[in-house]
C-alpha positions as YAML, in Angstrom:
chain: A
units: angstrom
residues:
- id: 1
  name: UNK
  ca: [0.00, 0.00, 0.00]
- id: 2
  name: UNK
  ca: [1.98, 3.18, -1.24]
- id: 3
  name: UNK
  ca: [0.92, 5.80, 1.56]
- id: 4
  name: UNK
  ca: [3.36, 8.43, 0.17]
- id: 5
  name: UNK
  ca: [1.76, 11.59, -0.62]
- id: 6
  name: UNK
  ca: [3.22, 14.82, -2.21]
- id: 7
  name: UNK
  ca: [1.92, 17.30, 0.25]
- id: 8
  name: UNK
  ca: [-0.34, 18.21, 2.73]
- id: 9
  name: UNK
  ca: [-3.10, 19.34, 0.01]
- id: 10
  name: UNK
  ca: [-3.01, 16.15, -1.29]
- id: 11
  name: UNK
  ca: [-2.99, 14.92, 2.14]
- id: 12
  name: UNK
  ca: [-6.18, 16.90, 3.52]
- id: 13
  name: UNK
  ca: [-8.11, 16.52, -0.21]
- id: 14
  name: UNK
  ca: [-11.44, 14.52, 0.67]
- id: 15
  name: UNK
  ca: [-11.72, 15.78, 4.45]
- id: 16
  name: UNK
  ca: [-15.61, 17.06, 3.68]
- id: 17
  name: UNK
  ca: [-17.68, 19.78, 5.49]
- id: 18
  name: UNK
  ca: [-19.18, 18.87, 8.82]
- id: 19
  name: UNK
  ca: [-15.83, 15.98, 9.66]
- id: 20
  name: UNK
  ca: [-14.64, 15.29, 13.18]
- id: 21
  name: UNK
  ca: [-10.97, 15.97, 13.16]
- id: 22
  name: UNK
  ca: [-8.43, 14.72, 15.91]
- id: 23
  name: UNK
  ca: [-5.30, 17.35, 15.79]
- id: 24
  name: UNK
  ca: [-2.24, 16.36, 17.60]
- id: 25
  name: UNK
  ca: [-0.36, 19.16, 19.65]
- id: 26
  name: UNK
  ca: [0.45, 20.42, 22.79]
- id: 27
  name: UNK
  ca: [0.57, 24.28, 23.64]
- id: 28
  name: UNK
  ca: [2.60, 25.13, 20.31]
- id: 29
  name: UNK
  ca: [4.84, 22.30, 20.51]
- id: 30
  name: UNK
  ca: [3.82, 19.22, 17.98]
- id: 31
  name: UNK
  ca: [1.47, 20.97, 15.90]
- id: 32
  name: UNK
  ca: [0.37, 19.68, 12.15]
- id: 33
  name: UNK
  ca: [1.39, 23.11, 10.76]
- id: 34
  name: UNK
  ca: [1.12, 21.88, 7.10]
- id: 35
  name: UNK
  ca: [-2.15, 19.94, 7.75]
- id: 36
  name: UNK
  ca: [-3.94, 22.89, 9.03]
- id: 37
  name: UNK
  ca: [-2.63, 25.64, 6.49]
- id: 38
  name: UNK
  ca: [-4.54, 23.02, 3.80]
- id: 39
  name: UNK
  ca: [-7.30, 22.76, 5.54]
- id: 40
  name: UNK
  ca: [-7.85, 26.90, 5.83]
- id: 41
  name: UNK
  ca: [-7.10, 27.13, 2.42]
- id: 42
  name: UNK
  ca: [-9.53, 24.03, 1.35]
- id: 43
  name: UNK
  ca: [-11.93, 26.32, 3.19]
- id: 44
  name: UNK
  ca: [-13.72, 23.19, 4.36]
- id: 45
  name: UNK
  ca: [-16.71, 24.33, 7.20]
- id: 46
  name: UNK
  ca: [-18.48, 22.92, 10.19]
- id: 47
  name: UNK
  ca: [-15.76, 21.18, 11.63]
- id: 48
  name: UNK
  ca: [-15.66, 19.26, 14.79]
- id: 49
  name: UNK
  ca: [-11.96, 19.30, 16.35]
- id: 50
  name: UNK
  ca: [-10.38, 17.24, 19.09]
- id: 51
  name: UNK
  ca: [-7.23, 18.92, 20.37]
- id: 52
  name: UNK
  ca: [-5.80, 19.78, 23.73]
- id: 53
  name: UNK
  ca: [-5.59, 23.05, 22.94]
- id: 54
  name: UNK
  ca: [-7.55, 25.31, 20.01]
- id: 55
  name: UNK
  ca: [-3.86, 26.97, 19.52]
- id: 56
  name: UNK
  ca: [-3.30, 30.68, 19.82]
- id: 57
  name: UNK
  ca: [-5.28, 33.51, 18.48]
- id: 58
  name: UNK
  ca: [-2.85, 33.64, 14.74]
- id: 59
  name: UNK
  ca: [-1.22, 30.13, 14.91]
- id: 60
  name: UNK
  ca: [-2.63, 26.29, 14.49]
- id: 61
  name: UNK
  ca: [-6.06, 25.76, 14.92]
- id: 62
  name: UNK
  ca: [-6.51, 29.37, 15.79]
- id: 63
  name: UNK
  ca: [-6.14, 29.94, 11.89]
- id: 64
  name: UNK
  ca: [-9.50, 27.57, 11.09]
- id: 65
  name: UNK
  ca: [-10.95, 29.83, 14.02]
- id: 66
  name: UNK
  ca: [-10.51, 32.60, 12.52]
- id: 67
  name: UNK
  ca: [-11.25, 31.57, 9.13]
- id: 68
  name: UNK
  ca: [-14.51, 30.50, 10.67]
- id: 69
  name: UNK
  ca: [-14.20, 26.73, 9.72]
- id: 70
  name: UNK
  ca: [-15.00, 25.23, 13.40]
- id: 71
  name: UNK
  ca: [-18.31, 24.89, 14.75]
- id: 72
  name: UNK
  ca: [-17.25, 22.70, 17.66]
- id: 73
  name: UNK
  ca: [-14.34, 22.28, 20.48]
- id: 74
  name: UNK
  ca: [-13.74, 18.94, 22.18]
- id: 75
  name: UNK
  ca: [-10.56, 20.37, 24.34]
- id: 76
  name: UNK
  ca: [-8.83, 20.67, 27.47]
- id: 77
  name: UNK
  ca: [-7.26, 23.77, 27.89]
- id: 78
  name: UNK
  ca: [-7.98, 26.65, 25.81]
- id: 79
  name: UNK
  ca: [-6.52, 29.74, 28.19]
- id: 80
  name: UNK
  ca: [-4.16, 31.61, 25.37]
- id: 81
  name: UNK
  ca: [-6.66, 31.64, 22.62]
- id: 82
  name: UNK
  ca: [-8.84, 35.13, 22.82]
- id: 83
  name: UNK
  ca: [-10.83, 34.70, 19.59]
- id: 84
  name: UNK
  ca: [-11.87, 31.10, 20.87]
- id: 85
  name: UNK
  ca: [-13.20, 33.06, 24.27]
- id: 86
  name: UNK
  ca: [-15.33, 35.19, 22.60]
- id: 87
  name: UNK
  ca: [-16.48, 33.03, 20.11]
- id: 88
  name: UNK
  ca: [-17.70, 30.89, 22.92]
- id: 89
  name: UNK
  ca: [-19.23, 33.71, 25.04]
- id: 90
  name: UNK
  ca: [-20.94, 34.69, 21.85]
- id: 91
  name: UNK
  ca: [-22.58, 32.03, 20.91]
- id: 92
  name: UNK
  ca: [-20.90, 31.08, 17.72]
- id: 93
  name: UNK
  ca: [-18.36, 28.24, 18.89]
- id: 94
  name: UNK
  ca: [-19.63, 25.21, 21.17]
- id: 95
  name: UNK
  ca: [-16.91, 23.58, 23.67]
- id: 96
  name: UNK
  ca: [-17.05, 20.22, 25.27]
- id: 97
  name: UNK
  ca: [-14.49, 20.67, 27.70]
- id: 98
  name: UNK
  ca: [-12.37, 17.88, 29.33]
- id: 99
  name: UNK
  ca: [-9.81, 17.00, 32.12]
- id: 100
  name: UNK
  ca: [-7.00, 16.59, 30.06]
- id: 101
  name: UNK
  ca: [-6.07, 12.68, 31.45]
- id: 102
  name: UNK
  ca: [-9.38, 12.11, 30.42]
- id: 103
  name: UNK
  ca: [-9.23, 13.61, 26.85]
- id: 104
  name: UNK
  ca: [-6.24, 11.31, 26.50]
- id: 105
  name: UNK
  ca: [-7.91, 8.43, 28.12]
- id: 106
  name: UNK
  ca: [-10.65, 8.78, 25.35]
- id: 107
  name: UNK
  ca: [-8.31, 9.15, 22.39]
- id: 108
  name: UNK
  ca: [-6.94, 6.06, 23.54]
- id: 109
  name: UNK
  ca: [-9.63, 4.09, 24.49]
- id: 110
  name: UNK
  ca: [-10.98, 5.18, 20.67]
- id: 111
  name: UNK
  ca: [-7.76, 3.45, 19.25]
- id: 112
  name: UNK
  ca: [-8.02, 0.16, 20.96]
- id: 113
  name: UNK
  ca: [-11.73, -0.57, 20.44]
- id: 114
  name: UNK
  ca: [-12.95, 0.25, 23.71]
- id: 115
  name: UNK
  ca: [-15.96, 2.11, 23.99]
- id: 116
  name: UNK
  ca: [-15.69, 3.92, 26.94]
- id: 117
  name: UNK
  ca: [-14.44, 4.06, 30.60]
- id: 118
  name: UNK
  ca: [-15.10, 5.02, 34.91]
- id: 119
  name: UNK
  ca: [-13.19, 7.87, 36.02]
- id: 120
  name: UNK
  ca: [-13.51, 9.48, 39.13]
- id: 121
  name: UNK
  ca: [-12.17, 12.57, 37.75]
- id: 122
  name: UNK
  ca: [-15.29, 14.83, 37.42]
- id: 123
  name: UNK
  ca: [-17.39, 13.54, 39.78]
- id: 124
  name: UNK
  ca: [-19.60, 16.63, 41.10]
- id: 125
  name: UNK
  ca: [-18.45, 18.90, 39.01]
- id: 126
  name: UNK
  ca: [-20.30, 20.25, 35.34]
- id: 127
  name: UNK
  ca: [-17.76, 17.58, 33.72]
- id: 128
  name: UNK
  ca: [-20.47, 14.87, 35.33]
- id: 129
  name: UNK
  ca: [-23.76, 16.62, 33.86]
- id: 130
  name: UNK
  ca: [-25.83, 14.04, 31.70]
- id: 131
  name: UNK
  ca: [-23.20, 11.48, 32.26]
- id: 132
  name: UNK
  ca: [-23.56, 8.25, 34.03]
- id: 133
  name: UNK
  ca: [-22.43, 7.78, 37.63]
- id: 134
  name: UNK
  ca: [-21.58, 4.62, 39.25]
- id: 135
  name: UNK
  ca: [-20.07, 3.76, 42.70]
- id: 136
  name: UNK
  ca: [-17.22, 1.23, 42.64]
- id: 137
  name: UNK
  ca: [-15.52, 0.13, 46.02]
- id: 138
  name: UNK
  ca: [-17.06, 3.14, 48.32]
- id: 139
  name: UNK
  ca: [-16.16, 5.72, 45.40]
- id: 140
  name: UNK
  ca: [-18.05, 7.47, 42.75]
- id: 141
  name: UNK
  ca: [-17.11, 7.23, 39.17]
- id: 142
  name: UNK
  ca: [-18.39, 8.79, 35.88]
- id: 143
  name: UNK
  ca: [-18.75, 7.22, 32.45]
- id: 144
  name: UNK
  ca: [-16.73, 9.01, 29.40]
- id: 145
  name: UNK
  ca: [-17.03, 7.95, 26.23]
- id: 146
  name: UNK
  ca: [-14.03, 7.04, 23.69]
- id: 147
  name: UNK
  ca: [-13.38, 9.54, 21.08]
- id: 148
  name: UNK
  ca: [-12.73, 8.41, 17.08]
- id: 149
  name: UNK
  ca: [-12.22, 10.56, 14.58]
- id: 150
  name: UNK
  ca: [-13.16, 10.53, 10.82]
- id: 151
  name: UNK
  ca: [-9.81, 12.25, 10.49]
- id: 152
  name: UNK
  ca: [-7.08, 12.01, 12.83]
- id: 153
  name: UNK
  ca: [-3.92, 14.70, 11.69]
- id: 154
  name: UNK
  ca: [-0.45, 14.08, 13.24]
- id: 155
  name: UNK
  ca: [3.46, 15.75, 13.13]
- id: 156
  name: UNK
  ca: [5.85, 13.76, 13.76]
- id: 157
  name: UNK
  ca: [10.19, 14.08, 14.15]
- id: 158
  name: UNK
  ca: [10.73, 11.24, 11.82]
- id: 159
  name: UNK
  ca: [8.56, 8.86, 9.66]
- id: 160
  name: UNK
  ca: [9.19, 6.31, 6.91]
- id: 161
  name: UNK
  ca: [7.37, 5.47, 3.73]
- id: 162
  name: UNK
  ca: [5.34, 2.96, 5.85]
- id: 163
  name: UNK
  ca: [3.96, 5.43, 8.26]
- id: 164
  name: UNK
  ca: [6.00, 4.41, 11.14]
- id: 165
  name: UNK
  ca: [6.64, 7.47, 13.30]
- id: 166
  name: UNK
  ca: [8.84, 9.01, 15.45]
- id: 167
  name: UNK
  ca: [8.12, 11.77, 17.93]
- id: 168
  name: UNK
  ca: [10.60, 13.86, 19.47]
- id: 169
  name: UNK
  ca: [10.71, 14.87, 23.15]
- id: 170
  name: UNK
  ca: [7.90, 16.64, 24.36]
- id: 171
  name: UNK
  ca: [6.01, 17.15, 20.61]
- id: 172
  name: UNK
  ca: [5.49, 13.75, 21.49]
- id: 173
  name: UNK
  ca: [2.22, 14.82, 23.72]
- id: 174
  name: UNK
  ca: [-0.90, 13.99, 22.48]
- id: 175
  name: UNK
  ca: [0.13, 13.17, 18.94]
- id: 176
  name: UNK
  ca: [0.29, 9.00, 19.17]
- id: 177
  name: UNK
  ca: [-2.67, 9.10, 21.10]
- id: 178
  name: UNK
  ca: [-4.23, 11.13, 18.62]
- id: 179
  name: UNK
  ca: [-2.76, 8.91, 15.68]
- id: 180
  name: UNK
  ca: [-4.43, 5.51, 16.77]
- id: 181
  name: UNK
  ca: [-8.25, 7.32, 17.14]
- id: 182
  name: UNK
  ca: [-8.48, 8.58, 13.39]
- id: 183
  name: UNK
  ca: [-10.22, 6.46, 10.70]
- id: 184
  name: UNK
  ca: [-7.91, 7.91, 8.43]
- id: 185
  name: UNK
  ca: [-4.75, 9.04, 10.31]
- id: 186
  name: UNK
  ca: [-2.69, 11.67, 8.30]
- id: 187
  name: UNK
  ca: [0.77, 11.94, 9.36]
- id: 188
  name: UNK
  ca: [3.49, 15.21, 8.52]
- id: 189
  name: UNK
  ca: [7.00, 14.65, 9.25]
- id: 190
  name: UNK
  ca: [10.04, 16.59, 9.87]
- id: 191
  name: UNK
  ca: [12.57, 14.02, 8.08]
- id: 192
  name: UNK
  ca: [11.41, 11.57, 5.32]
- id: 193
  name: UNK
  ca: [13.07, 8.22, 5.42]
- id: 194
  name: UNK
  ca: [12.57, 4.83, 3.34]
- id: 195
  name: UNK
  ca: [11.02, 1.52, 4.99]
- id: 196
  name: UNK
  ca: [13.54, -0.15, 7.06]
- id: 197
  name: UNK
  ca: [15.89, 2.47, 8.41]
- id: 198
  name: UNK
  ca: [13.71, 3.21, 11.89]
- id: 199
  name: UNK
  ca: [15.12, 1.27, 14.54]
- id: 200
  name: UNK
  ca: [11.55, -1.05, 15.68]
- id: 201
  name: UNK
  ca: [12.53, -0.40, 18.98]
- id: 202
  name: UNK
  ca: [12.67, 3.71, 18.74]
- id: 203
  name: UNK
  ca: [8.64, 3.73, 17.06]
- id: 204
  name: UNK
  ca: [6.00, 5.33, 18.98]
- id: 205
  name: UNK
  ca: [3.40, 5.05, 16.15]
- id: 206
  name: UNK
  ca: [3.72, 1.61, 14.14]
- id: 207
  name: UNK
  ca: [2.71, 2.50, 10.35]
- id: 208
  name: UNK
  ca: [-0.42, 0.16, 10.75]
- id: 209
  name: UNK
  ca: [-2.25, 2.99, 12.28]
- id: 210
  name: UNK
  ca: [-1.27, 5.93, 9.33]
- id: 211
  name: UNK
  ca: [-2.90, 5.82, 6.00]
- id: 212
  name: UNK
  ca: [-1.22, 9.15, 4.01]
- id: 213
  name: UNK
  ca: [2.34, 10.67, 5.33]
- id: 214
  name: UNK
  ca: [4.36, 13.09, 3.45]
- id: 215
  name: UNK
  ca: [7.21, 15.14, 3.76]
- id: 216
  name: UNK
  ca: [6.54, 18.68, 5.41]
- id: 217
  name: UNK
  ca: [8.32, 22.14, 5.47]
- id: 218
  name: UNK
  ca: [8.46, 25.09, 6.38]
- id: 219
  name: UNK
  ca: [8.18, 24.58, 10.35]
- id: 220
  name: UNK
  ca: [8.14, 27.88, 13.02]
- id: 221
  name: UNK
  ca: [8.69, 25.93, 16.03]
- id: 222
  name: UNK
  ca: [7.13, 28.39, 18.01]
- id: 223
  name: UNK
  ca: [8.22, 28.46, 21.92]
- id: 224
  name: UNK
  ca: [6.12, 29.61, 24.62]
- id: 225
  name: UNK
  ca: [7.68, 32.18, 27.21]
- id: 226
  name: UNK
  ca: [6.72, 32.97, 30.51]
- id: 227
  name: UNK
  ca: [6.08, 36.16, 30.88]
- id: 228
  name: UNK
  ca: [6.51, 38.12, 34.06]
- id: 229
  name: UNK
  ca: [4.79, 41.75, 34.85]
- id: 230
  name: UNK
  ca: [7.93, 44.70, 34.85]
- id: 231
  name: UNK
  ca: [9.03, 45.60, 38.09]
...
């Protein structure tokens, strides 16, 4: 199965209005910068997207925010992202928040087949609203269900023509998790190699899980700074 594409436009091409995408990413580390610059320029609408984060107000999934192109949030944290806040507060973005263990719990429960899970993380809070609640052993625990996605989008350090990827330090995050939930899992790398030159033992994502990979460019590797007020 030749899962070599040219670029992320051919990667993104039949992701239709009204999808539910899985991004990988963390804060601005391990972001599918490629993926999501095809996907604003596709101009696709009504998207669904599962991400930790909705990115920052002019970078990652911020873009498809502003471009109008989401009509829901499944997220954890959202905090440096001022266009998401107000299109929440106005009406014209709906969020299902998550804990984030639990938004990773999901993703992988998604990829192994597992419908959904307990947690006690929740429990009396507006997480646990219209969810089931069961006591095990003298403790209360909610039911969350698994999360797939028609489309799950991925960057990765290193990848071969087989879709075997590597991640590298913390842009490793959410990305594998994110990689086994996706009907169709789209992967961008860093480095292109051939079949065979991955050591087994180094692969975070085995190639069994990603159906299109190409060969990306272009990367800002943004870094967040902590910013302190002036004396």
């Amino acid at each position: 199965m030749n899962k070599l594409v040219k670029n992320a436009a051919e990667a993104v091409r039949d992701i239709p209005d009204g999808a539910l995408i899985a991004l990988g990413g963390f804060g601005l580390c391990g972001i599918p910068e490629d993926c999501i610059t095809a996907l604003v320029a596709k101009g696709v609408k009504n998207l669904t997207c599962i991400s930790n984060n909705a990115g920052v107000d002019d970078f990652g999934i911020g873009l498809m925010l502003q471009a109008g192109q989401v009509k829901k949030m499944i997220s954890s944290y959202v905090g440096e992202n001022k266009l998401f806040e107000s299109l929440v507060l106005s009406g014209r973005l709906e969020v299902e928040l998550t804990p984030q263990g639990t938004l990773a719990e999901r993703l992988r429960a998604g990829g192994a087949g597992i419908p959904a899970f307990f947690t006690p993380t929740g429990v009396g809070t507006l997480i646990a609203e219209g969810k089931e609640c069961r006591e095990f052993d003298g403790r209360k625990y909610i039911m969350e269900k698994a999360l797939k996605a028609d489309f799950s989008i991925v960057k990765a350090w290193k990848g071969d023509t087989m879709g075997n990827l590597v991640f590298r330090k913390t842009a490793r995050n959410f990305n594998p998790l994110v990689a086994v939930a996706g009907r169709v899992t789209i992967a961008e790398v860093e480095h292109l190699v051939p079949a065979g030159e991955l050591d087994p033992d180094l692969v975070h994502v085995p190639g069994i899980y990603v159906k299109r990979i190409f060969q990306g460019s272009g990367y800002q590797k943004r870094i967040e700074k902590r910013v302190t007020r002036k004396a």
